[in-house]
N, CA, C and O atoms as a CHARMM CRD file, in Angstrom:
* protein
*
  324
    1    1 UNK  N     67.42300 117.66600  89.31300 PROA 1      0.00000
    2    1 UNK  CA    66.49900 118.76700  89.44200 PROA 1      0.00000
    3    1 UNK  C     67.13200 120.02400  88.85900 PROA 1      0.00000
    4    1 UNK  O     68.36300 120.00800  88.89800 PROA 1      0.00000
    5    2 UNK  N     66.63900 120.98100  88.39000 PROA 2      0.00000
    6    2 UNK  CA    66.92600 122.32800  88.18100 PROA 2      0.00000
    7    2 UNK  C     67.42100 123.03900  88.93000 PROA 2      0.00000
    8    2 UNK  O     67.25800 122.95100  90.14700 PROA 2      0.00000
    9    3 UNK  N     68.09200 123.84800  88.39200 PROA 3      0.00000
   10    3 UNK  CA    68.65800 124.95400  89.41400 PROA 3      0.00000
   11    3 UNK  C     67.73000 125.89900  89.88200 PROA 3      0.00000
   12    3 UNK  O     66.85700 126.42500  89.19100 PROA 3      0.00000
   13    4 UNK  N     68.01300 126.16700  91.47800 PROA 4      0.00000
   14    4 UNK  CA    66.53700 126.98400  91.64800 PROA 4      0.00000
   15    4 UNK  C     65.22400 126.35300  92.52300 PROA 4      0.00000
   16    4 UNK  O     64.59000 126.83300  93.46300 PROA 4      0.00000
   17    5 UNK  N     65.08200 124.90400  91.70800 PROA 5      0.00000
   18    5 UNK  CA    63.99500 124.24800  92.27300 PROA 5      0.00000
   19    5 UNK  C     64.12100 123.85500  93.65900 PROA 5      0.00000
   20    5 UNK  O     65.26300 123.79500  94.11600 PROA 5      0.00000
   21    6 UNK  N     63.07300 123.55900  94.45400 PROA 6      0.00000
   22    6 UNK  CA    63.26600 122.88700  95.84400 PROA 6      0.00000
   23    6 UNK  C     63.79500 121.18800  95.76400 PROA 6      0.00000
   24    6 UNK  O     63.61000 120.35900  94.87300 PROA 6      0.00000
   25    7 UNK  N     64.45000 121.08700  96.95400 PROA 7      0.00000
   26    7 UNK  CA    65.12800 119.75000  96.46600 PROA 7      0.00000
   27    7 UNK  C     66.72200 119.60100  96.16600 PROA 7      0.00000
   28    7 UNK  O     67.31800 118.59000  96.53700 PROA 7      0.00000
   29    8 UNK  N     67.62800 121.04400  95.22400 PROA 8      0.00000
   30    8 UNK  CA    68.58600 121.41900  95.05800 PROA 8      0.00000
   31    8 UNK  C     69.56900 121.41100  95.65800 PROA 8      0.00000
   32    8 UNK  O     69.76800 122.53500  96.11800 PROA 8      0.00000
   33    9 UNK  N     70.47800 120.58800  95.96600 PROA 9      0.00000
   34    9 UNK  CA    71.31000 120.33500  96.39100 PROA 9      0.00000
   35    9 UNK  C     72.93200 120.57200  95.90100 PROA 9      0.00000
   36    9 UNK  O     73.40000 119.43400  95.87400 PROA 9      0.00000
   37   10 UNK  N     73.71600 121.28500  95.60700 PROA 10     0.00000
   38   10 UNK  CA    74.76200 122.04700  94.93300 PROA 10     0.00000
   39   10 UNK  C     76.24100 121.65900  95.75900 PROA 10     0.00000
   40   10 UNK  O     76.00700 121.47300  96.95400 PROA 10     0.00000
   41   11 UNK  N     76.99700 121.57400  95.57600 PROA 11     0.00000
   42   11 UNK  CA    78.64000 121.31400  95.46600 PROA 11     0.00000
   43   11 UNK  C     78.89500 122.14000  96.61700 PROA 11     0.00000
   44   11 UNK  O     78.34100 123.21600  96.84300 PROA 11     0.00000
   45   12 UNK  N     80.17100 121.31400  97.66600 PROA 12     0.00000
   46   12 UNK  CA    81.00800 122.31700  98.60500 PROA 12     0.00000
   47   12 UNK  C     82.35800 122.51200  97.85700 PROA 12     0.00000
   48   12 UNK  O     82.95400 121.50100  97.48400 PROA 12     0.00000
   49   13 UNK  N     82.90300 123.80000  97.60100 PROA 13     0.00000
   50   13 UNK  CA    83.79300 124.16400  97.37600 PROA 13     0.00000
   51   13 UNK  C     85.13300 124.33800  98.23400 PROA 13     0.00000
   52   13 UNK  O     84.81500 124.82800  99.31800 PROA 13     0.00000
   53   14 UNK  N     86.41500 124.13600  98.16100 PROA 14     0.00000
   54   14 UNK  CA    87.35300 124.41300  99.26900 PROA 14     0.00000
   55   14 UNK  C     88.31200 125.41200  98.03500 PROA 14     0.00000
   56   14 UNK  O     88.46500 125.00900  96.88200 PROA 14     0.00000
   57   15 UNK  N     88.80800 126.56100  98.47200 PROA 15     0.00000
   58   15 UNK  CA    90.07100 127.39800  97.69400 PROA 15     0.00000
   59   15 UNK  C     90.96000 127.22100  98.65600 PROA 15     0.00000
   60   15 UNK  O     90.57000 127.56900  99.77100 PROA 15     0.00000
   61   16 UNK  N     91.95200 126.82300  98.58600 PROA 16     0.00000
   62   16 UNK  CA    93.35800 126.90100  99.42300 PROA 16     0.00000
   63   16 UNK  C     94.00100 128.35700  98.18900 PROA 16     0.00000
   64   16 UNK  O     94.57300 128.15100  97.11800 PROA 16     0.00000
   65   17 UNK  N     93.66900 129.73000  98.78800 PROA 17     0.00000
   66   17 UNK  CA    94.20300 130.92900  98.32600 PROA 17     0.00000
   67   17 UNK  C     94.96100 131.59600  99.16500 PROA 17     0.00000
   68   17 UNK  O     94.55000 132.24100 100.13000 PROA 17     0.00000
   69   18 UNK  N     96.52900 131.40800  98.68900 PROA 18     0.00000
   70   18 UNK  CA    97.45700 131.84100  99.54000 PROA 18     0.00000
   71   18 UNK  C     97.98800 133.33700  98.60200 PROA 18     0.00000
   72   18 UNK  O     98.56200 133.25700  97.51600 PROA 18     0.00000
   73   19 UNK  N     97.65300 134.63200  99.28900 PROA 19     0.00000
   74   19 UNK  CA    97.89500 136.00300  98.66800 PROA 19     0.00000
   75   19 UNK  C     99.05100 136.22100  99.39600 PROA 19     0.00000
   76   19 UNK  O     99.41500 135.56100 100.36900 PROA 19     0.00000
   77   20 UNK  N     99.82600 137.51300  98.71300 PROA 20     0.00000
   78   20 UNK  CA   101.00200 138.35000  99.69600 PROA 20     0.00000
   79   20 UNK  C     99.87300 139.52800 100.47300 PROA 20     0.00000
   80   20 UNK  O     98.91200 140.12600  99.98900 PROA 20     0.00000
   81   21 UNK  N    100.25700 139.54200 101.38500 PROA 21     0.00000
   82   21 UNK  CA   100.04800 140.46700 101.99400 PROA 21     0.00000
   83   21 UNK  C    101.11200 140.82900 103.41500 PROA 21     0.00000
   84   21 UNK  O    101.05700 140.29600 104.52400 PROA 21     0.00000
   85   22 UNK  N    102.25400 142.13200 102.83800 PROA 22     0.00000
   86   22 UNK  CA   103.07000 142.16100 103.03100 PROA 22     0.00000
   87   22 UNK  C    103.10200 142.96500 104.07600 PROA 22     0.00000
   88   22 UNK  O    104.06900 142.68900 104.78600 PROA 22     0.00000
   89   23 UNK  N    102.37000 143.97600 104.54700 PROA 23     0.00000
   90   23 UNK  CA   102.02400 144.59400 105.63900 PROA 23     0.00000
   91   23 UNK  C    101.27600 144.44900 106.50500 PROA 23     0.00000
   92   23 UNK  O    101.14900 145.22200 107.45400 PROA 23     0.00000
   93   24 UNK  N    100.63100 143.39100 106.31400 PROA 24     0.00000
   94   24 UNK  CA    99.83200 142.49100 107.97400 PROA 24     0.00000
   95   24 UNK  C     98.65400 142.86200 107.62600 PROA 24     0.00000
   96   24 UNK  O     97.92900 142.02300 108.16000 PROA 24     0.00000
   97   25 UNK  N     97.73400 143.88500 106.84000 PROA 25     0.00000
   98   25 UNK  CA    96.79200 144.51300 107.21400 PROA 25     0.00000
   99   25 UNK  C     95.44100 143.75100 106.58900 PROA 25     0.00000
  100   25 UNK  O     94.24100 143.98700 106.44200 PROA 25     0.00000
  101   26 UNK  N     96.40200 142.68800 106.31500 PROA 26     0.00000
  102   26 UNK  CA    94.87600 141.99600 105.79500 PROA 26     0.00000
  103   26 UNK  C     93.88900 141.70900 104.40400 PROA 26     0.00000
  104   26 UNK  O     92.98900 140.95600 104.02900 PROA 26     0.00000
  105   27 UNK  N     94.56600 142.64600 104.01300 PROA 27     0.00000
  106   27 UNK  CA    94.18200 142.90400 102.00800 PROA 27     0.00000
  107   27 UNK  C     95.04100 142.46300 101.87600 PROA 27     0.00000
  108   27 UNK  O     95.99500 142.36800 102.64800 PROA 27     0.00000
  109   28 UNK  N     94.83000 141.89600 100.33700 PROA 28     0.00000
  110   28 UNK  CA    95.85800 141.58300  99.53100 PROA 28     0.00000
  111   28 UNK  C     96.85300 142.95900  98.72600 PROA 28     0.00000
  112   28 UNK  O     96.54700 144.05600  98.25900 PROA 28     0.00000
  113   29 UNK  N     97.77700 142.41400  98.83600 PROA 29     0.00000
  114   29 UNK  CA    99.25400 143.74900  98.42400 PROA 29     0.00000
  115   29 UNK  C     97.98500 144.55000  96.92900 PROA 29     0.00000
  116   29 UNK  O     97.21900 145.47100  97.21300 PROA 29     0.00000
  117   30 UNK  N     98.03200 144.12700  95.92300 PROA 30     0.00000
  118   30 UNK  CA    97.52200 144.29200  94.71000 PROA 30     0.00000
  119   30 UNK  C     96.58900 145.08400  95.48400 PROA 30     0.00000
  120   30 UNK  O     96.91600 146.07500  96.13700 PROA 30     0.00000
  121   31 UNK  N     95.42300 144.61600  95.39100 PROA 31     0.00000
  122   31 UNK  CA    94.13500 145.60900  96.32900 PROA 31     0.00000
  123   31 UNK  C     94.49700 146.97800  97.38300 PROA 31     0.00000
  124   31 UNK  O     93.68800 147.85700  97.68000 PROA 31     0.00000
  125   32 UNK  N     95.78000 146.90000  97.79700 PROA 32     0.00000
  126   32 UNK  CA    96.37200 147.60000  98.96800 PROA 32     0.00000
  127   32 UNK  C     96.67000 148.89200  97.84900 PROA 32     0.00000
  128   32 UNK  O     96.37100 150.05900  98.10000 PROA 32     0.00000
  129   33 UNK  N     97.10800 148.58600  96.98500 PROA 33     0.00000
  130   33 UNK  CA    98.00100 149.50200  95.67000 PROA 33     0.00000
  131   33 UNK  C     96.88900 150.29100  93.98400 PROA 33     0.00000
  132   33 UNK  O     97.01100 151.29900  93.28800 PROA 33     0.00000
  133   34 UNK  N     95.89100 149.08000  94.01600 PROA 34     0.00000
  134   34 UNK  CA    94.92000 149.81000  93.20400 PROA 34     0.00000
  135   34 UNK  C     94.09000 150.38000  94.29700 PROA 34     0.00000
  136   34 UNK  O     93.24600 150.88400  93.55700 PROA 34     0.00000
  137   35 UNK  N     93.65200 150.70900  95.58100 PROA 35     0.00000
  138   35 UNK  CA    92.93000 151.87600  96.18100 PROA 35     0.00000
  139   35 UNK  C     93.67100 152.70400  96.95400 PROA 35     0.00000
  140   35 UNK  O     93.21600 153.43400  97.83400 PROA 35     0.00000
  141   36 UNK  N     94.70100 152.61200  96.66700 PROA 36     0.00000
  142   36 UNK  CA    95.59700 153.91500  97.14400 PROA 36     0.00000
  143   36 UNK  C     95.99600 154.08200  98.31500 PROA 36     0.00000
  144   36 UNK  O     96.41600 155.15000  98.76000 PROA 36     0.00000
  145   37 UNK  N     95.86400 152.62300  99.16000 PROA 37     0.00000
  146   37 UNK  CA    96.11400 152.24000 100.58300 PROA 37     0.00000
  147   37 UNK  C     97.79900 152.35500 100.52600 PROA 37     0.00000
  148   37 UNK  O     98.31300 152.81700 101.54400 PROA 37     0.00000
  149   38 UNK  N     98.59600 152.01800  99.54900 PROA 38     0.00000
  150   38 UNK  CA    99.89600 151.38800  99.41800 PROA 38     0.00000
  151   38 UNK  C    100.30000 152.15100  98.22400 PROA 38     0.00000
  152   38 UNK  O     99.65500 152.09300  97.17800 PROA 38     0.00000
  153   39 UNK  N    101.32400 152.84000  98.36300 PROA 39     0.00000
  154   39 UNK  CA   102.16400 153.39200  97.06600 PROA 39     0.00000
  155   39 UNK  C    103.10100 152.11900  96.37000 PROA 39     0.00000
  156   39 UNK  O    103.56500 151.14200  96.95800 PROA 39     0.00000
  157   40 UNK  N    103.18900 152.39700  95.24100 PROA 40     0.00000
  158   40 UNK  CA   104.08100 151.56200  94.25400 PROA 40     0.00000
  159   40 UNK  C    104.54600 152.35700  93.25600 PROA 40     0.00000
  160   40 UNK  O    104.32200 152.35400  92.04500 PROA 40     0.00000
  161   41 UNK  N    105.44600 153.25700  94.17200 PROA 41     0.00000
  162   41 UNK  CA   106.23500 154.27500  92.96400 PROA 41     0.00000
  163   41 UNK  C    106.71900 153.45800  92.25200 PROA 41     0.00000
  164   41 UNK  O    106.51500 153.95700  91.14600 PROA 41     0.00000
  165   42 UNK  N    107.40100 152.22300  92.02900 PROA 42     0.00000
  166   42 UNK  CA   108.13300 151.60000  91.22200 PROA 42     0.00000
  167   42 UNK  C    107.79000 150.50500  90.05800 PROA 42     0.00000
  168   42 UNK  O    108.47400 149.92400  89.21600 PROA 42     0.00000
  169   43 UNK  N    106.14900 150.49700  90.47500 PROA 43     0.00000
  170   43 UNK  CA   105.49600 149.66900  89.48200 PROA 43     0.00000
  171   43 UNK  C    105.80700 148.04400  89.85700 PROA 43     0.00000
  172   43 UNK  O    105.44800 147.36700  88.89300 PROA 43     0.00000
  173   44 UNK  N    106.29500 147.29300  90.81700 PROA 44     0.00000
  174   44 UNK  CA   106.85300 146.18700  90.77700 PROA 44     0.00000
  175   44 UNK  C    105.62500 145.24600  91.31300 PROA 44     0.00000
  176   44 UNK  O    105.71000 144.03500  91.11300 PROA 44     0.00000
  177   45 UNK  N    104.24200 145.89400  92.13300 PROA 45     0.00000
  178   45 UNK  CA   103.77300 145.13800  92.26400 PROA 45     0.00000
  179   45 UNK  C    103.89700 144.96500  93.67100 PROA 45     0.00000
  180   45 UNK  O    102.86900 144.38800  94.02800 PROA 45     0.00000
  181   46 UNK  N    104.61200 145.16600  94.61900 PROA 46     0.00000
  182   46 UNK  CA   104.97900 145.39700  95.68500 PROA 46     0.00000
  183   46 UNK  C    104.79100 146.59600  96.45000 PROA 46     0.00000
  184   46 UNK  O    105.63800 147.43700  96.15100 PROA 46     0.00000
  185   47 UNK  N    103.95600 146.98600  97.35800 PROA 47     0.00000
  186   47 UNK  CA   103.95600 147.72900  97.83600 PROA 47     0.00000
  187   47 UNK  C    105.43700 148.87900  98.55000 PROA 47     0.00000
  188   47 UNK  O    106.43400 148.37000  99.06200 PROA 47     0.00000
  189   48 UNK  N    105.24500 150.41700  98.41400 PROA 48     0.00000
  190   48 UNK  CA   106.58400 150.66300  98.65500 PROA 48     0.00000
  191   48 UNK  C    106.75100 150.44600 100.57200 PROA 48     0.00000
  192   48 UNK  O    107.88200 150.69900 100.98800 PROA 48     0.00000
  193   49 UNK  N    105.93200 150.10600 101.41100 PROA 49     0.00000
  194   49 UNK  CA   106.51300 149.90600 102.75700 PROA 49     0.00000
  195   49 UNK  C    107.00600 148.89200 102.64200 PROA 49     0.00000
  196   49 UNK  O    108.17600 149.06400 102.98300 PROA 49     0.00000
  197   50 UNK  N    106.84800 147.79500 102.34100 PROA 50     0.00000
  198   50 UNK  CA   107.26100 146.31600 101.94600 PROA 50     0.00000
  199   50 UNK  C    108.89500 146.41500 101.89100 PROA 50     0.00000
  200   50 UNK  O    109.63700 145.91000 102.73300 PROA 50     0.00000
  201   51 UNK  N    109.28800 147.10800 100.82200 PROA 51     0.00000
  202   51 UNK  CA   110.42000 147.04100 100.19200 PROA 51     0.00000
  203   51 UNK  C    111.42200 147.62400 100.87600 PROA 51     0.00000
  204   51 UNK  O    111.06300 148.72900 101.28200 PROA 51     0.00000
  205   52 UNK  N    112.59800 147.33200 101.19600 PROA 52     0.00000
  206   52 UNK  CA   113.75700 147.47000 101.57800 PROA 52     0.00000
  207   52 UNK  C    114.03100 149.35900 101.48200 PROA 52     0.00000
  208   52 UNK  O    113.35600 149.75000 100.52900 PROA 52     0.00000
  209   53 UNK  N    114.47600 150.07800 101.88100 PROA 53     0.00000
  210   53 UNK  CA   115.23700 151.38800 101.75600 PROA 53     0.00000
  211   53 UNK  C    116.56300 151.63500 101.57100 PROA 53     0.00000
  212   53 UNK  O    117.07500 152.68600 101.18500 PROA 53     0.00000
  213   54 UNK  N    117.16200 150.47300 101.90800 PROA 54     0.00000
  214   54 UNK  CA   118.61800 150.07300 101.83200 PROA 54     0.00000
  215   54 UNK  C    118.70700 149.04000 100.65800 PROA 54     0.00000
  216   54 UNK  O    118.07200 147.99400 100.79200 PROA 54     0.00000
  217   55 UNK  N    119.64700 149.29800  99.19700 PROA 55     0.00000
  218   55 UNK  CA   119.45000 148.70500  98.22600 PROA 55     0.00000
  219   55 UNK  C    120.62800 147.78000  98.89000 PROA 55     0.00000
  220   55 UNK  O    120.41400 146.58200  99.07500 PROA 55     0.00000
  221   56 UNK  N    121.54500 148.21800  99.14700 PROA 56     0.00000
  222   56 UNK  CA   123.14900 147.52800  99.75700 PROA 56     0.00000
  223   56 UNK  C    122.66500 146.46400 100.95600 PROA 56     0.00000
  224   56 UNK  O    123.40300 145.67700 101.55000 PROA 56     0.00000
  225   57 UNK  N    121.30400 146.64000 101.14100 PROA 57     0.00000
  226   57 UNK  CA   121.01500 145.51500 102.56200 PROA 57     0.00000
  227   57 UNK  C    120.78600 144.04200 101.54800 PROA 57     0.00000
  228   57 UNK  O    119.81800 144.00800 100.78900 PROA 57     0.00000
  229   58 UNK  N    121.37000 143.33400 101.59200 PROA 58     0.00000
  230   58 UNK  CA   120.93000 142.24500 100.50500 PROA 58     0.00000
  231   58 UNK  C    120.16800 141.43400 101.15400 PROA 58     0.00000
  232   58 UNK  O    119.16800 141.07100 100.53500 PROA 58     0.00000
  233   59 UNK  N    120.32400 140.98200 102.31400 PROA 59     0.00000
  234   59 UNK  CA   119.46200 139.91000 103.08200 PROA 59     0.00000
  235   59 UNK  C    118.38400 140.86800 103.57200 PROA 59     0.00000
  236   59 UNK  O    117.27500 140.46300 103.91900 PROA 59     0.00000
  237   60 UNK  N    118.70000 142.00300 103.59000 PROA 60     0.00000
  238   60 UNK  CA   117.28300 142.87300 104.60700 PROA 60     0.00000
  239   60 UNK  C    117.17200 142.28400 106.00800 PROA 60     0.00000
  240   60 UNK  O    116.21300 141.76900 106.58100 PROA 60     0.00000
  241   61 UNK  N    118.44200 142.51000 106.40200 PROA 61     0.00000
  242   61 UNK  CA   118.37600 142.26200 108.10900 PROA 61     0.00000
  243   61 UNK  C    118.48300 143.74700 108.81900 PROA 61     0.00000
  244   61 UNK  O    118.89400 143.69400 109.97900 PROA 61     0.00000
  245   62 UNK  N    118.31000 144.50200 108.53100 PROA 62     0.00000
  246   62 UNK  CA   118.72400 145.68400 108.60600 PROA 62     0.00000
  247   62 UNK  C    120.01500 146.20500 108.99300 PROA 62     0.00000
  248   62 UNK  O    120.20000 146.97300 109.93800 PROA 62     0.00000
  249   63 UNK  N    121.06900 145.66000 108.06500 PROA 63     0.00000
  250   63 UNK  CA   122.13700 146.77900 108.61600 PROA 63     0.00000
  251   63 UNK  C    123.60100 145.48500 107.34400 PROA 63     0.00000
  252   63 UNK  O    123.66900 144.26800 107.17300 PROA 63     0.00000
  253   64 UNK  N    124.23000 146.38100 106.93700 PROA 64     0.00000
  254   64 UNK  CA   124.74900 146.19700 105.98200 PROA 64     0.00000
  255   64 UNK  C    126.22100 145.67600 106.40000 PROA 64     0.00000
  256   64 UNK  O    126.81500 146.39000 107.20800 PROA 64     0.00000
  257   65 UNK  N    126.84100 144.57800 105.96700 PROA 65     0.00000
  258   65 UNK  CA   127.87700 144.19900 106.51200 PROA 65     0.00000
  259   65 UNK  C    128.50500 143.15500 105.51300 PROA 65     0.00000
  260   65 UNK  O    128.52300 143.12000 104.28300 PROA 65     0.00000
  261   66 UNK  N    129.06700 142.22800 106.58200 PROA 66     0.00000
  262   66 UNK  CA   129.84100 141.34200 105.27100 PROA 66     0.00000
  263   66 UNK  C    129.33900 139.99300 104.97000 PROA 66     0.00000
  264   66 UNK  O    129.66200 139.08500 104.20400 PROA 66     0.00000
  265   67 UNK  N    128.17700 140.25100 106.10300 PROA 67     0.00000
  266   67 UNK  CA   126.92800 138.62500 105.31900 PROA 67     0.00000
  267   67 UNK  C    126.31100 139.25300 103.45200 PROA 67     0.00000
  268   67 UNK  O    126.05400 138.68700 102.38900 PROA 67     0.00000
  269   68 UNK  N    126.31400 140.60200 103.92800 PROA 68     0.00000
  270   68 UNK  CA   125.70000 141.07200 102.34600 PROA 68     0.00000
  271   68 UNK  C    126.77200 141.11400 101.23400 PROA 68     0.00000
  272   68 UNK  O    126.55200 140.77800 100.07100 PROA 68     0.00000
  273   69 UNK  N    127.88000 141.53400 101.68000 PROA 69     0.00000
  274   69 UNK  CA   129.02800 141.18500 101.11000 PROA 69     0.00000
  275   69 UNK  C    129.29000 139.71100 100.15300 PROA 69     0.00000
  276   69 UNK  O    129.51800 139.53200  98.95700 PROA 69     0.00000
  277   70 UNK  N    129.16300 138.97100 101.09700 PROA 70     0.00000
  278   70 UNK  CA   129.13000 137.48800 100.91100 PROA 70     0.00000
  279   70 UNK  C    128.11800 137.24100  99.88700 PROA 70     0.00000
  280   70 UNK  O    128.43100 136.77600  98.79100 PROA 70     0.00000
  281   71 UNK  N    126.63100 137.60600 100.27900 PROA 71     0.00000
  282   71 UNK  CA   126.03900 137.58600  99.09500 PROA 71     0.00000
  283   71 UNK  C    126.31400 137.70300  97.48700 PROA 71     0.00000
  284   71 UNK  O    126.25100 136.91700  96.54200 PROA 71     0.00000
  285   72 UNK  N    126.70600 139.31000  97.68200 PROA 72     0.00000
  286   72 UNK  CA   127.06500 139.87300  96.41400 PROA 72     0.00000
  287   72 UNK  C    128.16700 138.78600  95.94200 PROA 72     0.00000
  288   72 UNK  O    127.97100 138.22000  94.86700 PROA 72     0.00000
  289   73 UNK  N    129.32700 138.47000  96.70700 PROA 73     0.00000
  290   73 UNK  CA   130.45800 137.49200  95.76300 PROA 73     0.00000
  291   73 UNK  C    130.02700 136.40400  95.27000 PROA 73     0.00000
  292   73 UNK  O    130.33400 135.85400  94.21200 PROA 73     0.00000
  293   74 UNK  N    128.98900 135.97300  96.40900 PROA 74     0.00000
  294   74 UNK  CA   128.91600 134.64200  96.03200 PROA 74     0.00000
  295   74 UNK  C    128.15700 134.23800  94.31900 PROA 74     0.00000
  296   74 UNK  O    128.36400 133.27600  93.58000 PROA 74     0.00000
  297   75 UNK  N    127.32500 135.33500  94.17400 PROA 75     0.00000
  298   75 UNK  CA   126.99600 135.42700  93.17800 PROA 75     0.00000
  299   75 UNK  C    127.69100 135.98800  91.59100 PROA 75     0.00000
  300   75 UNK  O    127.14800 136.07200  90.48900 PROA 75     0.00000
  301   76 UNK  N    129.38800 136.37900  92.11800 PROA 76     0.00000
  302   76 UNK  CA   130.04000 137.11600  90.93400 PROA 76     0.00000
  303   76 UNK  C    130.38600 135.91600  90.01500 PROA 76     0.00000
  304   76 UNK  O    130.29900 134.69900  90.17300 PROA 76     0.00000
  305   77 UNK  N    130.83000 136.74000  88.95400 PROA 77     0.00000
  306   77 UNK  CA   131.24400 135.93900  87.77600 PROA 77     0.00000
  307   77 UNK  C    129.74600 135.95900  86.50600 PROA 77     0.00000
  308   77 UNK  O    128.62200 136.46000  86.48900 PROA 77     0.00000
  309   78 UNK  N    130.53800 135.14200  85.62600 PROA 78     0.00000
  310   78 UNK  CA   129.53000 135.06900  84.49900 PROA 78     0.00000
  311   78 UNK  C    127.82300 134.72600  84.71100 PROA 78     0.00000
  312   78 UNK  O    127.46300 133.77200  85.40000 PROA 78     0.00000
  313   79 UNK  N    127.06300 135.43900  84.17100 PROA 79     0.00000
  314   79 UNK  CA   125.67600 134.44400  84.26500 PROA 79     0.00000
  315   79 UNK  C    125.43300 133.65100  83.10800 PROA 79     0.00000
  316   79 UNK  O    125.74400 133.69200  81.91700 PROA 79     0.00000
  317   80 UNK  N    124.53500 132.65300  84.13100 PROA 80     0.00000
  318   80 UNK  CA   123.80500 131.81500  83.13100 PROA 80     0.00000
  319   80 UNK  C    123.42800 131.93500  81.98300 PROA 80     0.00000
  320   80 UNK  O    122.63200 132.86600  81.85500 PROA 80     0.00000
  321   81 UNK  N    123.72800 131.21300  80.77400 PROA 81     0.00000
  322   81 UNK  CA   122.87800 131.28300  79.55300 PROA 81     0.00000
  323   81 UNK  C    121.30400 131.10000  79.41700 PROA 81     0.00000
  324   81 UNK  O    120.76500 131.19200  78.31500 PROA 81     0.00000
């Protein structure tokens, strides 16, 4: 039958759409940042509450020590090609 006509019977759809939404509030981050809900001084795409204030916090547990330490070494030396 046609689309439209009586009788029409049409498709169930399922989206499994998994967004960030990094501040609980329910929008998606992107949407949070193009209406001016969420600053992104930095352009990353990330909202700026989201993001860390402490660059030296590497895990973002809040408070800087020698697990972040550990981080940073574990990662020294040459990088990958």
């Amino acid at each position: 039958m046609a689309y439209g006509s009586v009788g029409y019977f049409g498709g169930a759809f399922i989206f499994d759409c998994v967004f960030n939404d990094c501040n609980g509030n329910g929008t998606r981050d992107e949407c949070d940042i193009a209406g001016s809900t969420s600053s992104d001084s930095n352009g990353n795409g990330i909202p700026d509450e989201c993001e860390s204030l402490c660059r030296a916090d590497v895990n973002e547990d809040g408070v800087v020590d020698g697990v972040d330490m550990s981080f940073i070494l574990s990662g020294w030396g040459n990088c990958p090609p």
